[in-house]
C-alpha positions in Angstrom: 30.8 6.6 9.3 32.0 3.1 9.7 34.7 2.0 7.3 35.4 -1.9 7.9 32.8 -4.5 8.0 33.8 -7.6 9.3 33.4 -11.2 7.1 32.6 -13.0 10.9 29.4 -12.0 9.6 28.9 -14.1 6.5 31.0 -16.8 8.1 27.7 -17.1 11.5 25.8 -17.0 8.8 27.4 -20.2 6.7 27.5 -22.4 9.8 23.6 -22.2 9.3 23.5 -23.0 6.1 20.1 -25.2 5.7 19.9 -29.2 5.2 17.5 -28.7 2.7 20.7 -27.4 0.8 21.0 -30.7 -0.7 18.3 -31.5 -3.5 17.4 -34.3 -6.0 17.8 -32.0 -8.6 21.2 -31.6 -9.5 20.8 -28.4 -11.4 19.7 -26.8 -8.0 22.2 -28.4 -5.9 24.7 -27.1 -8.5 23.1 -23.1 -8.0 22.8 -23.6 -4.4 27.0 -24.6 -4.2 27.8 -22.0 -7.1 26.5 -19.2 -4.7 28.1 -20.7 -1.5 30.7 -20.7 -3.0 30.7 -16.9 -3.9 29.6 -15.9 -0.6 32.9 -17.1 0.8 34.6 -15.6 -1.5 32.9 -12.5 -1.8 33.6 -9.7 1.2 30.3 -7.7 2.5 30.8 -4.1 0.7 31.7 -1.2 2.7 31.9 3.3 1.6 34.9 2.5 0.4 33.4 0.6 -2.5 31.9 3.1 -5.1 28.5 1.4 -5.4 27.8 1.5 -2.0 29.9 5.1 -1.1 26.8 6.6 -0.3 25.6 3.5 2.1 26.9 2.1 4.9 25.5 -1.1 5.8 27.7 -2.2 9.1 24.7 -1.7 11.5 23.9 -4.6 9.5 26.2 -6.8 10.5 26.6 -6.5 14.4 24.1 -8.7 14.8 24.3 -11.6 12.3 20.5 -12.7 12.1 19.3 -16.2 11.2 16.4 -17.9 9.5 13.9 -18.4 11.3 13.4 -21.3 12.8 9.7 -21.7 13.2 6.8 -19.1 12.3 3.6 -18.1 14.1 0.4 -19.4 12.9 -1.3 -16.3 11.6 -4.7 -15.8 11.3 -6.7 -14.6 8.4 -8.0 -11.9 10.3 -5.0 -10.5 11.2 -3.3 -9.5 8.0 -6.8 -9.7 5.6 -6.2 -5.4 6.1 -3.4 -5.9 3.4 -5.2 -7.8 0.7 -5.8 -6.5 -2.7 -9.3 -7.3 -3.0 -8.9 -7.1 -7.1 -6.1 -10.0 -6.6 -7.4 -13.5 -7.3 -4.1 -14.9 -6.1 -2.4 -14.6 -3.3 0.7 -16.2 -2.2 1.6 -15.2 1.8 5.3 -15.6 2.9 6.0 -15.3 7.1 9.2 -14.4 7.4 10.4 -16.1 4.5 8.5 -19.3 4.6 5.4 -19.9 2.8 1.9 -20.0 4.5 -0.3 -22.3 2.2 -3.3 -21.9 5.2 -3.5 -17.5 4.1 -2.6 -17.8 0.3 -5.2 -18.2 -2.1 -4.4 -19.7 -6.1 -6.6 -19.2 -8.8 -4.8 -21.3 -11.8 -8.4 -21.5 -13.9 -6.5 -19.8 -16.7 -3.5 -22.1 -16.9 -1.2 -20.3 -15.3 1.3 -21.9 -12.9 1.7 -20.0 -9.5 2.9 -21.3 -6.1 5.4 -21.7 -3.7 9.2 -22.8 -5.4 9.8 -25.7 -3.2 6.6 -27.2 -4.3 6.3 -26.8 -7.7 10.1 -28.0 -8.3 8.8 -31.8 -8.0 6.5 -31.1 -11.0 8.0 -28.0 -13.3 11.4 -28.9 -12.6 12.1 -28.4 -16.3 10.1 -24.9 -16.8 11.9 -23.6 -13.8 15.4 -24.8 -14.2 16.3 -22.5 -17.2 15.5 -19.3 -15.6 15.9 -19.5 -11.7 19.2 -17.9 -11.2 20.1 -17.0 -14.6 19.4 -13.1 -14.9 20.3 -11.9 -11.2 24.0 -12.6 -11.4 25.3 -13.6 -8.0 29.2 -13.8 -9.2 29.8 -10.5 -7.3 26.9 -9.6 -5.3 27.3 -10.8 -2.0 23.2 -10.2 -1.3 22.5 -12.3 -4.1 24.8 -15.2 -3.1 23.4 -15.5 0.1 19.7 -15.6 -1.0 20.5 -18.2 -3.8 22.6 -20.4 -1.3 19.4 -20.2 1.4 16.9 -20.6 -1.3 14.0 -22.8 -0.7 10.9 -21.5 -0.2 9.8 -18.4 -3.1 7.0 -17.2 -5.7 6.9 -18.5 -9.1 4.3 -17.5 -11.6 4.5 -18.9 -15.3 2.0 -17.2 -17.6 1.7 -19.2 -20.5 1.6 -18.0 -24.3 -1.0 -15.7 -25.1 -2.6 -15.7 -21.7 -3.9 -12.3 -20.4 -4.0 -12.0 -16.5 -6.2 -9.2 -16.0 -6.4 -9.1 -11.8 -2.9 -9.0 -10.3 -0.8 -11.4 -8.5 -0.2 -10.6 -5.1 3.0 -11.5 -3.0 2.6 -10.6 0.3 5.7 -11.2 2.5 5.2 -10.6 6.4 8.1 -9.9 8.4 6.8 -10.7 12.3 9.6 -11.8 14.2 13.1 -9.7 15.6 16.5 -10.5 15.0 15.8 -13.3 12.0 16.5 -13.0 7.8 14.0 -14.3 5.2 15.6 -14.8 1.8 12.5 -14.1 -0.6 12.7 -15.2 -4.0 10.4 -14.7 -7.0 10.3 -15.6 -10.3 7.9 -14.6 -13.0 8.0 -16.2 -16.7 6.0 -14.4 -18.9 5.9 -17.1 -22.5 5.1 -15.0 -25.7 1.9 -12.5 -26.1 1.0 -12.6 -22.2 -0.2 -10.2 -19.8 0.3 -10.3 -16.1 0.2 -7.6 -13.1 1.9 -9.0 -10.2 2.8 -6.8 -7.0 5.6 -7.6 -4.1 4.7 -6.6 -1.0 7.0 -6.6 1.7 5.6 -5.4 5.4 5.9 -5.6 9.2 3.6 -6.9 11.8 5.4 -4.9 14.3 8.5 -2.6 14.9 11.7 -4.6 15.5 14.8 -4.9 13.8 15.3 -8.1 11.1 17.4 -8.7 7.8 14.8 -9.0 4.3 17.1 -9.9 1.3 15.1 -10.6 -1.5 15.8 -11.6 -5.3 13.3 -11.0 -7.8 13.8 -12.3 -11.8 11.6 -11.9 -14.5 11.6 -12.8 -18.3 9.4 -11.2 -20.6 9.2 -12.8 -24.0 8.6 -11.9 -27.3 5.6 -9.3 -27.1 4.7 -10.2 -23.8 3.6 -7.7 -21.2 4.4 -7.3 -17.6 4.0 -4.8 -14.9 6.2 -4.6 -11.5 5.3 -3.3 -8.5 7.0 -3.5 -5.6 6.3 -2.2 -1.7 8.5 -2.0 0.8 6.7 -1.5 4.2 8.9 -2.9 6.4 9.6 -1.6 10.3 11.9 1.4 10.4 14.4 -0.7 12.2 14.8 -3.3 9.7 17.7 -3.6 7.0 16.0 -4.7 3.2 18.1 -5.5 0.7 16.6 -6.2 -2.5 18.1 -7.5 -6.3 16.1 -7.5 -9.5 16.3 -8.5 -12.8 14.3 -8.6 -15.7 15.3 -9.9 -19.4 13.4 -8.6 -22.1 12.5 -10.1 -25.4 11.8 -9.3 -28.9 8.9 -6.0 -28.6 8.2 -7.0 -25.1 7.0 -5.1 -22.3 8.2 -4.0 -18.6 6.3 -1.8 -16.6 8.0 -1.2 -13.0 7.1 1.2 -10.1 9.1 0.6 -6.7 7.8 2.8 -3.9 9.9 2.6 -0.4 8.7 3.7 2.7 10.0 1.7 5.3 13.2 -0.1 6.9 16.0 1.6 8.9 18.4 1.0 5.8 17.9 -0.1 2.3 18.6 -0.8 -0.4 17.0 -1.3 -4.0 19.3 -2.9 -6.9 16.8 -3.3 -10.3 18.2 -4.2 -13.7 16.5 -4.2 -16.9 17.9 -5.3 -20.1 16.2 -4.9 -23.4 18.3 -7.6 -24.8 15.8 -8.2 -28.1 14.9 -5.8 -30.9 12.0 -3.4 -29.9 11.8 -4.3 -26.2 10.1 -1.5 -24.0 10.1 -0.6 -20.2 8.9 2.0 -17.8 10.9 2.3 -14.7 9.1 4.7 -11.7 10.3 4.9 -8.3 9.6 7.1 -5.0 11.2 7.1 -1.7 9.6 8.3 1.0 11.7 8.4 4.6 12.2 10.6 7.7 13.8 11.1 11.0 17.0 9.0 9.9 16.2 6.6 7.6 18.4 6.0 4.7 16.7 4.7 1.0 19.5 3.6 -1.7 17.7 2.9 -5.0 20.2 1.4 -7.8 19.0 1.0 -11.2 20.8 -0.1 -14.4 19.1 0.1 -17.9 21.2 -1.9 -20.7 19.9 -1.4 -24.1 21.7 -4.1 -26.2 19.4 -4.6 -29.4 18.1 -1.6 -31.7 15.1 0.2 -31.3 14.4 -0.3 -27.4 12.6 2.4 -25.8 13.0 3.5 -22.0 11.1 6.0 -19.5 12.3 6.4 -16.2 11.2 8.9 -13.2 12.5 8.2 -10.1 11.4 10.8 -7.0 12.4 11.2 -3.0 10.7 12.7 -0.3 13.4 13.7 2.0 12.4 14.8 5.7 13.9 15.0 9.0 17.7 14.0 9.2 16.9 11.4 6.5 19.3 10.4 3.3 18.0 9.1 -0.5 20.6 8.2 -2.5 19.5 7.1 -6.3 22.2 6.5 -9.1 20.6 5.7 -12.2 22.5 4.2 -15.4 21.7 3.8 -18.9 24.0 2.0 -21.0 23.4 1.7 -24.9 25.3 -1.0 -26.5 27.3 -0.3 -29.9 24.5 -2.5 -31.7 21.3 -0.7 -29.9 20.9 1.8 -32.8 17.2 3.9 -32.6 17.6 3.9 -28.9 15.1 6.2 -27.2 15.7 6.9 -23.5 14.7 9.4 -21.0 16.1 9.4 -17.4 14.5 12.4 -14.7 15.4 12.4 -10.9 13.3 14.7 -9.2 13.7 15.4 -4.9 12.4 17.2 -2.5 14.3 18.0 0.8 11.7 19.5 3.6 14.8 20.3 6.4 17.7 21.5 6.2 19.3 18.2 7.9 17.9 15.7 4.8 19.9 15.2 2.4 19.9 13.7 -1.2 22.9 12.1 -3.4 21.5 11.8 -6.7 23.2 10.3 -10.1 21.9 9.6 -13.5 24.5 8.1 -15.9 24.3 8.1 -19.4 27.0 5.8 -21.4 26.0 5.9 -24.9 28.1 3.3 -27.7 25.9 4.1 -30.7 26.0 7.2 -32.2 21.7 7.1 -34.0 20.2 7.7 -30.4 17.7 9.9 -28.7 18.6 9.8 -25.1 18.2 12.5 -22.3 18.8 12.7 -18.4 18.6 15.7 -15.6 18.2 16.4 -11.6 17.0 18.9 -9.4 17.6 18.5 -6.1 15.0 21.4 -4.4 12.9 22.5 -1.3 9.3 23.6 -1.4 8.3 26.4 -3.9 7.8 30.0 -1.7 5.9 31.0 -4.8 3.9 28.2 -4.6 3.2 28.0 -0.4 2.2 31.6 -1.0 -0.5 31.3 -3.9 -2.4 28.5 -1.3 -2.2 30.4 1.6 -3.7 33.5 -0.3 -6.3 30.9 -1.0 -7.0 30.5 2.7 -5.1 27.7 3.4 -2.6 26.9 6.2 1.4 27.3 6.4 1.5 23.6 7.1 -1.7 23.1 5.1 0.2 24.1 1.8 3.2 22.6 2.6 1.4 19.3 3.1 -0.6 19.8 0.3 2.1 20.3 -2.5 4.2 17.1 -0.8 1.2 15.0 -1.1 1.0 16.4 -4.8 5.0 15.9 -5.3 4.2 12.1 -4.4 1.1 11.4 -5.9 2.7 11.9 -8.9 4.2 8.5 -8.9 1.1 6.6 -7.0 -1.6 7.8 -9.5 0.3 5.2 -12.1 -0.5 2.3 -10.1 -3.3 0.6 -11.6 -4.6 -1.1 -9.3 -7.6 1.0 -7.3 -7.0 -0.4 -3.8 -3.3 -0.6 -3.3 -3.6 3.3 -4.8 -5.8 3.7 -2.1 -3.7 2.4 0.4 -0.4 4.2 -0.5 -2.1 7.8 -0.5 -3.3 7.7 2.4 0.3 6.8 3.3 1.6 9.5 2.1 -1.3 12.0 3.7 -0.6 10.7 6.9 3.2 11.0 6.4 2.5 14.8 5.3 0.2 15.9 7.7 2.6 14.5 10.2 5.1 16.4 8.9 6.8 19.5 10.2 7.4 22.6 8.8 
């Protein structure tokens, strides 16, 4: 495992920093210098560093990939297989730039959605005191470098008391080799409202490329949001991806994160319940093989009484593959009545895969409920035997219970035709599967 990685990396990447790093707004052209600034500061992590001992990202930086430079006109046709037909909205990103021509925007309920760069001229001053105020860039290199290339991004605004019933969809399409997109979203959810948005990151073919993506959100006082994120891309690309969401007085966060693709990555998501009563649901699965490597961190910070907090977080592990999932929940001196569960649940199917898995509990307040555990396990015998007693198959049953292990997590997506989608992802993946 490689040791050093060099800074040359960041410092390619600098000499391209954009012209459109200059804006009229001077809070932006403040943020944009801030986290220039950090990134040369800032060295790209290596094992050596404990958050990233299980990960190492220097494949990432032989090659040091730029923006690109121009896109391909894509058809309608040619990506209309990954719509959400329950989504009224639609915003489509090509390798990080937006593409107004496939996006579709239904603001009939007064919501504001569109692309950053745009809507900057005209909600300057609803933007400006959130963008880049929960995902801390002071030392997170990944950040840094998507907040100092920030231009194009998602923003969604949902005003008070406005329910969104059909979801938001982001759809970012990676299509081109050796280039980085810098996704960014942002989604404001103003007291009582309701919104379902879903990040979708995938590949129009196999090839290596850089996603770093930032995602904040701020739920306000009993507002309600859920979280879902894809992560599709081609097994040779790298995807890192931050997020952050801030959550209000008796608000509400619903998050599941599935990863599939991408030859490395690697999944940062912070929650804090920073007001009295605030609620969230954090579910995650990982599903790699051959030698694909999925690093999920997530950090829950309870820092008001009362806040409530369910996380399940589950790998499928095949091949010579590697999850790695640290989960942490902190609860602050003053989050009295905290209630918190934390379960990390994997499944190895060869002896080559292998799993690294840590929940943390660091508890400051002594009136708490809080609970965490791991298994780390292979297929039941027990359980391949009662099936095939049943007439099934050796690799019937074993694909069977995977599917089941999975499925587990899918079946709490709401949304009928992105459930669709992902299992028969994962009964593909299984039947696929070796024994």
């Amino acid at each position: 495992m490689s040791e050093v990685v060099s800074n040359h990396y960041l410092e390619d990447l600098l000499k391209t920093y954009p012209k459109h790093s200059t804006s009229a707004l001077p809070w932006l052209s403040q943020l944009r210098t801030e986290a220039v600034d950090r990134v040369s500061a800032l060295k790209m992590p290596t094992t050596h560093d404990e958050e990233w001992r299980f990960t190492d990202i220097s494949p990432l930086t032989e090659v040091p990939f730029q923006v690109a430079q121009t896109i391909p006109q894509l058809q309608p046709a040619e990506i209309k297989h990954h719509y959400l037909q329950e989504a009224a909205t639609r915003l489509v990103f090509i390798d990080g730039q937006y593409a107004s021509a496939l996006s579709a925007i239904n603001n009939d309920s007064g919501i504001i959605v569109g692309n950053l760069s745009t809507l900057l001229t005209s909600y300057s001053a609803e933007i400006a005191p959130h963008l880049g105020r929960y995902a801390s860039f002071n030392d997170n290199i990944f950040a840094a470098l998507n907040t100092a290339f920030l231009h194009d991004g998602a923003v969604i605004i949902v005003p008070k008391n406005i329910s969104i019933a059909p979801p938001i969809h982001l759809l970012f399409i990676a299509t081109q080799k050796e280039v980085t997109s810098y996704p960014r979203c942002l989604i404001i959810a103003e007291p009582g409202s309701h919104v379902t948005v879903v990040e979708d990151y995938i590949a129009q073919q196999e090839v290596a490329y850089v996603t770093n993506s930032v995602t904040e959100v701020r739920v306000a006082d009993n507002a309600h949001v859920n979280h879902i994120r894809l992560q599709r891309d081609s097994h040779q690309a790298f995807h890192i991806a931050n997020c952050t969401a801030t959550l209000a007085h008796a608000s509400n966060f619903q998050s599941i994160n599935v990863a599939l693709g991408a030859r490395i990555s690697r999944c940062n998501l912070n929650v804090q319940l920073a007001s009295e009563g605030a609620e969230c649901t954090v579910n995650g699965l990982a599903l790699i093989n051959k030698r694909q490597l999925a690093d999920t961190h997530t950090f829950i910070d309870h820092i008001k009484p009362n806040g409530t907090s369910r996380q399940l977080h589950k790998c499928i592990v095949d091949g010579a593959s590697h999850a790695v999932f640290n989960g942490k929940i902190m609860v602050q001196p003053n989050a009295q009545k905290t209630d918190s569960t934390q379960t990390s649940r994997n499944l190895l199917l060869t002896g080559q895969a292998q799993v690294d898995t840590k929940p943390q509990l660091e508890i400051f307040a002594d009136d708490v409920k809080c609970a965490h555990g791991a298994t780390v396990g292979q297929l039941d015998p027990e359980e391949i035997f009662y099936l095939k007693s049943r007439g099934l198959s050796e690799l019937a049953a074993r694909n069977l219970l995977t599917y089941a292990f999975g499925a587990e997590i899918i079946n709490r997506i709401p949304i009928i035709s992105l459930r669709n989608q992902l299992e028969k992802a994962v009964l593909e993946y299984t039947q696929s599967a070796e024994p």
